[in-house]
C-alpha positions as CSV (number, residue, x, y, z in Angstrom):
1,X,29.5,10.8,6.9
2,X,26.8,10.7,4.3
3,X,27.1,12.0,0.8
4,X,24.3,14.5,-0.2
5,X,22.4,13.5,-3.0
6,X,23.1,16.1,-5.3
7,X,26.6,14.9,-4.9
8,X,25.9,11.6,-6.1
9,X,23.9,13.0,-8.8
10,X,26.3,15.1,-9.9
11,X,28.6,12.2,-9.9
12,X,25.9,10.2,-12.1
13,X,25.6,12.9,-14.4
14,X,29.0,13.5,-14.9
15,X,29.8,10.0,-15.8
16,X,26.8,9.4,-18.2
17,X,28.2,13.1,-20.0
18,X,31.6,10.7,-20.7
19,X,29.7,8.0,-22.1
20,X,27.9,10.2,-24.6
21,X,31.3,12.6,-25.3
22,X,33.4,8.9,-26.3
23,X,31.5,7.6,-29.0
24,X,30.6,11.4,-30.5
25,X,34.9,11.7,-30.1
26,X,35.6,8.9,-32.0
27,X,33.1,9.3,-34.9
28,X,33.4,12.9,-34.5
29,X,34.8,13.5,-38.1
30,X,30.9,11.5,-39.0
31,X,28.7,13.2,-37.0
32,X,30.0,17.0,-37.3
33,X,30.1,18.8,-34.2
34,X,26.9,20.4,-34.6
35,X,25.3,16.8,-34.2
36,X,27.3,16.5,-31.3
37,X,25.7,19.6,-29.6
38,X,22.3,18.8,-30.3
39,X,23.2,15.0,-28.6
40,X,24.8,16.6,-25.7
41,X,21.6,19.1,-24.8
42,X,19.3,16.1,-25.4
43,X,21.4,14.3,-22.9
44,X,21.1,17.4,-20.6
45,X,17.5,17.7,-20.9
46,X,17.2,13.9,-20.2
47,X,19.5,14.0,-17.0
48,X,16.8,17.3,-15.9
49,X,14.0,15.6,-15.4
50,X,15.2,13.7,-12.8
51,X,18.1,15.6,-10.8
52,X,18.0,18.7,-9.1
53,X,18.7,22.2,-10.0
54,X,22.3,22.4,-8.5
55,X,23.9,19.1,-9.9
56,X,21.8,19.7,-13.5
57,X,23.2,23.2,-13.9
58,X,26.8,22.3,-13.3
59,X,26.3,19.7,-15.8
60,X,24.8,21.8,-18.1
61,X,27.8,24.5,-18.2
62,X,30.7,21.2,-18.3
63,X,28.9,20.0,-21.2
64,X,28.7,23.0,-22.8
65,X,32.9,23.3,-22.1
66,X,33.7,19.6,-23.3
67,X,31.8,20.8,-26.5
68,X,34.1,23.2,-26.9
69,X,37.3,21.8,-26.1
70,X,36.8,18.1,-27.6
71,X,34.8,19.2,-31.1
72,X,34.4,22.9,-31.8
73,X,37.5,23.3,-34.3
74,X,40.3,24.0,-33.4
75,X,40.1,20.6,-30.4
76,X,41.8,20.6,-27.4
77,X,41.2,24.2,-27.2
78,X,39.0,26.6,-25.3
79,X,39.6,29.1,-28.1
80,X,37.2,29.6,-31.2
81,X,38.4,31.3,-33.7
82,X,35.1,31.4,-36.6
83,X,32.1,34.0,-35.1
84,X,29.9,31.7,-36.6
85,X,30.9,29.4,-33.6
86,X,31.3,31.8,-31.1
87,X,27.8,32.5,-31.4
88,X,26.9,28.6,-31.7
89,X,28.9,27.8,-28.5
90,X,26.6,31.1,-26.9
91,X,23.7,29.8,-27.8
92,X,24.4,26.2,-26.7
93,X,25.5,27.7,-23.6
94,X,22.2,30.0,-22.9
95,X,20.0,26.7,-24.2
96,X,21.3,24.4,-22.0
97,X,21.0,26.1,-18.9
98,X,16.6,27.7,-20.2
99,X,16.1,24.5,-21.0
100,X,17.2,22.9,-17.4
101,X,15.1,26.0,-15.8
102,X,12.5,25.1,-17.9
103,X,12.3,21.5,-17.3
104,X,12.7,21.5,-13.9
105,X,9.9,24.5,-13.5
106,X,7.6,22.0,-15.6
107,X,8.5,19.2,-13.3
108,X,7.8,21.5,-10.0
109,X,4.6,22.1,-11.7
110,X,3.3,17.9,-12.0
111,X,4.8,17.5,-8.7
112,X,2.3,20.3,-7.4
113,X,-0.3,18.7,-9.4
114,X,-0.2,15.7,-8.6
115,X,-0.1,16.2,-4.6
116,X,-3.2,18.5,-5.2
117,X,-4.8,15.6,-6.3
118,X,-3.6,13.2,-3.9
119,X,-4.9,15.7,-0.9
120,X,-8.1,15.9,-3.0
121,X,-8.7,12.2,-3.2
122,X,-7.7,11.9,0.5
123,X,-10.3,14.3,1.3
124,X,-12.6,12.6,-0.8
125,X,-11.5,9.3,1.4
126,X,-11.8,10.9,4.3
127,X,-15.5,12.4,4.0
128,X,-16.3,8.8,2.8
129,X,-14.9,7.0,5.6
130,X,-16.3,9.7,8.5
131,X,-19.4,9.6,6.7
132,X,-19.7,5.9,7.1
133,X,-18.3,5.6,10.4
134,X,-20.5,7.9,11.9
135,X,-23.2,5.6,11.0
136,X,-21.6,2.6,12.2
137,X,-21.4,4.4,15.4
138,X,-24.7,5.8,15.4
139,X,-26.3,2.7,15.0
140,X,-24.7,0.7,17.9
141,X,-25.1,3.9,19.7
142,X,-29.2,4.3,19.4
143,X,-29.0,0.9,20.0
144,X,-27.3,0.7,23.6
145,X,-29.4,3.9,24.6
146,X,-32.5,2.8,23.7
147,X,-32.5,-0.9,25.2
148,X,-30.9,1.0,28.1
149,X,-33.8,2.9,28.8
150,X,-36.2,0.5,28.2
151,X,-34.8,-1.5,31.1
152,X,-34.8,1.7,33.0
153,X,-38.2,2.6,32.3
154,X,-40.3,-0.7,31.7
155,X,-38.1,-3.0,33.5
156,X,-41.1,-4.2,36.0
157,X,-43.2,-4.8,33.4
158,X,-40.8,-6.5,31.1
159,X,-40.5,-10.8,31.0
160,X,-37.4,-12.3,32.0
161,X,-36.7,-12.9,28.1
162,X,-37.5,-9.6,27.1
163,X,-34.9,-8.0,29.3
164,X,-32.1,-11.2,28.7
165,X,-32.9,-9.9,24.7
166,X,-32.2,-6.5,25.6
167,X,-29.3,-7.0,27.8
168,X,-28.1,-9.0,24.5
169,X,-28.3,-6.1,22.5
170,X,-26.3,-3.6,24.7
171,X,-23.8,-6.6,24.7
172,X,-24.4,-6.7,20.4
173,X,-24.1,-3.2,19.9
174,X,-20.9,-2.6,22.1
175,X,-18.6,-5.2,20.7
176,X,-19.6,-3.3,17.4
177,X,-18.4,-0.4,18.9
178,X,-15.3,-1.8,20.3
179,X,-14.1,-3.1,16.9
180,X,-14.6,-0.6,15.0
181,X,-12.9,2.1,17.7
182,X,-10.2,-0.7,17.3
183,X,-10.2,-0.3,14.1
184,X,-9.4,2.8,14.1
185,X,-6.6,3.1,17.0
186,X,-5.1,-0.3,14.7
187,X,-5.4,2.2,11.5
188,X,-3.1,4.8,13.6
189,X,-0.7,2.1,14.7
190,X,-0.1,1.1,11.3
191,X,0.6,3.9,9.9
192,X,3.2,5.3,12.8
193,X,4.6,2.0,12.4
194,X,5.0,1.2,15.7
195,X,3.2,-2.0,15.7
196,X,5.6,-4.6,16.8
197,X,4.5,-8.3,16.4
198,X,4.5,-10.7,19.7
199,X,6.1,-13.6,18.5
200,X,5.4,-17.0,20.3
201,X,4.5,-20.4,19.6
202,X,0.8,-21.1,18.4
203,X,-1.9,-23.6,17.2
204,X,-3.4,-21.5,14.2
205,X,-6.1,-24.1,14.6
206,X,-7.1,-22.9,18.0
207,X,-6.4,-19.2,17.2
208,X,-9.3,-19.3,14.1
209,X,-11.6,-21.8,15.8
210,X,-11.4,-19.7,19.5
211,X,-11.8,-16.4,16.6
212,X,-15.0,-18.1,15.5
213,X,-16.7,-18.9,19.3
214,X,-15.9,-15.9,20.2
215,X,-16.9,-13.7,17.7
216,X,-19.4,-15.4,15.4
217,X,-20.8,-17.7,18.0
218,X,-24.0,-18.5,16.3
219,X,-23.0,-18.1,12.6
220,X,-24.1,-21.7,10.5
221,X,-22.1,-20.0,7.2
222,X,-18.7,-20.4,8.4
223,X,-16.7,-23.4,8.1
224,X,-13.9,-24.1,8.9
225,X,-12.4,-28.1,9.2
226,X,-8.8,-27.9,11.3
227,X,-5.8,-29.3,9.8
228,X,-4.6,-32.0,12.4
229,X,-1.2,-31.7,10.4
230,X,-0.3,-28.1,11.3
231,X,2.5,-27.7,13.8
232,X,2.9,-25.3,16.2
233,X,3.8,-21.8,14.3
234,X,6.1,-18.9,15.8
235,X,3.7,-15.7,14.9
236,X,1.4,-13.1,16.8
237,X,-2.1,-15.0,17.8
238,X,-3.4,-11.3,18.4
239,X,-3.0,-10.4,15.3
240,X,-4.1,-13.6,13.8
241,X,-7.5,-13.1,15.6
242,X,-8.2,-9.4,14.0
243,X,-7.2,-11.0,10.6
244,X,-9.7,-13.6,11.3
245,X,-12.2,-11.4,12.6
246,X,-11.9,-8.4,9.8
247,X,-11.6,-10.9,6.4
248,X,-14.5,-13.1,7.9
249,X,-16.4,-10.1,9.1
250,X,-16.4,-8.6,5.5
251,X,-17.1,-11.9,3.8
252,X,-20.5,-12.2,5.8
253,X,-21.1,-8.0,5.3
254,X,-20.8,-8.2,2.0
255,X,-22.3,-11.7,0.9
256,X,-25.1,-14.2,1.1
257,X,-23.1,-18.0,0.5
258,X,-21.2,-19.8,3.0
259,X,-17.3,-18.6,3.7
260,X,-14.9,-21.5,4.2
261,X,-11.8,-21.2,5.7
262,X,-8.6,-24.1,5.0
263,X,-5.4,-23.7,6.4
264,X,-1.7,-25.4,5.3
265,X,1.8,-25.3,5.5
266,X,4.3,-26.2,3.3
267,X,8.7,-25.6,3.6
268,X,8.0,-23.1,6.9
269,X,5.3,-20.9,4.9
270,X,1.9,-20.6,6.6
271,X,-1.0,-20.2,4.2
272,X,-4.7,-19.4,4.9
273,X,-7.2,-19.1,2.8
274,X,-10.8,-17.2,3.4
275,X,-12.9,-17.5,0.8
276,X,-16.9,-16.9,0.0
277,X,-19.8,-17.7,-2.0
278,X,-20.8,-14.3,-3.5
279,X,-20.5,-12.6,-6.7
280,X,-16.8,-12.1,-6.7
281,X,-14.6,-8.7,-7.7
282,X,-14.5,-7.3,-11.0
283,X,-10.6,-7.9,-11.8
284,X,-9.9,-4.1,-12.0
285,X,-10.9,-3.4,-8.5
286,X,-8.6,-6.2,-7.1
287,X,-6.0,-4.5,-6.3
288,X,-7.4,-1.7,-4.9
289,X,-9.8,-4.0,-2.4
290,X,-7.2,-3.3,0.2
291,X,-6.8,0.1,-0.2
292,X,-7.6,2.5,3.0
293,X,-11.6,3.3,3.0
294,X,-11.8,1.5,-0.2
295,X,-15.1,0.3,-0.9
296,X,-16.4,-1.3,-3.8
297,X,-18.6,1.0,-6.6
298,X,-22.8,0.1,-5.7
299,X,-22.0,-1.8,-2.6
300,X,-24.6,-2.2,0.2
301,X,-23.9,0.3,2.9
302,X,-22.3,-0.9,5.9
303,X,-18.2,-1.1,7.0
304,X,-16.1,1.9,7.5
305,X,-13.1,0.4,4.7
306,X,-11.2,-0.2,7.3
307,X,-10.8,-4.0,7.4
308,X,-9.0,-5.3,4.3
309,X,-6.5,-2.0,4.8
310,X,-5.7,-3.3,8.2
311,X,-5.7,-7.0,7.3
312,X,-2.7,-6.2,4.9
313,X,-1.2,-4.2,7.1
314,X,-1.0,-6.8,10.2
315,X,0.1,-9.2,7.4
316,X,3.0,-7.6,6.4
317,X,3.8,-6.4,9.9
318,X,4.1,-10.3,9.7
319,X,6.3,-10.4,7.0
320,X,3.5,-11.8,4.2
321,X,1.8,-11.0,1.8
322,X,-2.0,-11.2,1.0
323,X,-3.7,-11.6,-2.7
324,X,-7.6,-11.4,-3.9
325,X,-8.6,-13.5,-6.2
326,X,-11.5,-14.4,-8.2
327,X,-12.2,-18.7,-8.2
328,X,-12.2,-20.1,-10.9
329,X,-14.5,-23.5,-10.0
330,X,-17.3,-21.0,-8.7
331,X,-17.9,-17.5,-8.0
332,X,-16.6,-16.2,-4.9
333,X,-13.7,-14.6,-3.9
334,X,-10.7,-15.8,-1.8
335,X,-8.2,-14.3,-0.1
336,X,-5.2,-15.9,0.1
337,X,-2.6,-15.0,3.0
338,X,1.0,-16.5,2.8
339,X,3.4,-15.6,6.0
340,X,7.0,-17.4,6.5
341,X,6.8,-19.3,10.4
342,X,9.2,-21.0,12.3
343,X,7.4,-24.7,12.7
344,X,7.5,-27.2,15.6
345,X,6.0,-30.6,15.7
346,X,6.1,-30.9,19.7
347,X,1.9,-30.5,19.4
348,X,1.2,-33.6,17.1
349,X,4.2,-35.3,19.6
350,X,2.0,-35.0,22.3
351,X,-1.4,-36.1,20.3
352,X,0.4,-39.2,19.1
């Protein structure tokens, strides 16, 4: 059966009231037990800003009692005898239990506060990222209906190029389309966390290089050299390929150099590195870069802010961990993505 939390909080509190009362007991006759009082409802107000009403409360009163039997004169007694301390033990009593109301109405208040602002910045997130993905789906959209007519219309008087170029862009635009829907439904399966990695044995190798043929076909600013030493790896090739795709697709969005990809392995950890030629991240906006819809301040349009959110997300599905970075031998950023793999040398067996 499990304990409530107020119970264990009530527990907490009650022990951290002893290890207060001790010390004030034994240098009592030093401190006075006025000092004592004002330590004990400092205590209290410490212990109220992070437990809840119930537990705080019924701390508040058995401090106020501990007060009174362990140092309001005569001890060991719940009688006072001196009015003077009746009315001090009152108005510790009545003190103690405003000032937990108080502290926990304060704290209700900056909890309000800051969820307002959190649903205000998701909004503010949200009209961004519906904003921008309703141009990248325009786009691809116009796109597909207007070569689509064209064929319709003007197909008899069109050359054999001219309709192979438009069939190309139907074909362009609707892979756009399909990722970013992707992009999207991945978003949603992140989030419900029912994403559930396939494990089985891989050759990251061919996972990036078939990545690259398929989706960047004709693209002369990637490169990428395979490491003939990588074994096999134990990891999700699916996901691998939308990692691939979404860092790769926002290096080329967002810069003009060359992107260069390099990948290792050393004891069972598989590391890949992205990185590109452009005008790297200012360091305060490197950790938000993988934020959800997070884009960077006077960027050129383009990209929903999907991809770096969902890059991190498939990598710690994976059970990694991904870091920006600035380079330090040239501008550029790099992306560095580090994921524990079981390893098997069976594939450079076979080579040999």
């Amino acid at each position: 059966m499990q304990t409530k939390p107020w119970i264990k909080q009530l527990g907490t509190g009650v022990v951290l009231l002893l290890l207060v009362c001790l010390p004030c007991f034994i240098f009592r006759d030093v401190l006075g037990y006025r000092v004592v009082a004002l330590l004990l409802l400092m205590t209290v107000s410490i212990m109220a800003m992070t437990f809840e009403i119930i537990p705080i409360l019924i701390i508040a009163a058995l401090s106020a009692l501990v007060w009174n039997f362990f140092f309001i004169p005569p001890v060991f007694t719940f009688h006072i005898t001196s009015p003077e301390d009746i009315l001090l033990f009152s108005m510790y009593f009545v003190i103690a239990l405003v000032n937990v109301v108080f502290t926990r109405r304060i704290r209700k208040i900056q909890i309000q506060n800051q969820e307002q602002a959190e649903k205000e910045r998701t909004l503010t997130l949200y009209s961004t990222f519906f904003n921008s993905l309703s141009h990248e789906l325009r786009t691809p959209i116009a796109t597909i209906i207007g070569s689509a007519e064209t064929l319709q219309q003007l197909k008899e008087k069109l050359a054999p190029q001219e309709q192979t170029d438009l069939l190309q862009q139907i074909e362009s635009a609707g892979l756009q389309l399909h990722l970013q829907v992707n992009n999207i439904l991945n978003v949603s399966r992140l989030e419900s966390g029912l994403l559930a990695p396939k494990m089985e044995w891989c050759d990251i190798n061919d996972i990036i290089h078939g990545t690259l043929q398929h989706h960047f076909p004709d693209q002369n600013r990637i490169h990428f050299t395979p490491n003939e030493q990588l074994p096999l790896c134990q990891t999700d090739a699916g996901l691998w390929d939308q990692i691939v795709l979404n860092v790769v697709k926002n290096a080329l969005l967002y810069t003009q150099g060359n992107v260069y990809i390099e990948v290792a392995i050393s004891d069972d950890l598989l590391e890949i590195s992205i990185t590109d030629e452009g005008s790297g991240v200012p360091e305060a906006h490197l950790e938000t870069l993988f934020e959800k819809f997070y884009r960077l301040p006077h960027t050129q349009t383009g990209g929903t802010g999907l991809g770096l959110s969902i890059v991190k997300g498939y990598i710690e599905a994976l059970q990694g961990s991904v870091k920006a970075q600035n380079r330090s031998d040239r501008s550029g950023l790099q992306l560095l993505m580090q994921i524990p793999v079981k390893t098997n040398y069976l594939n450079q067996l076979k080579n040999e």
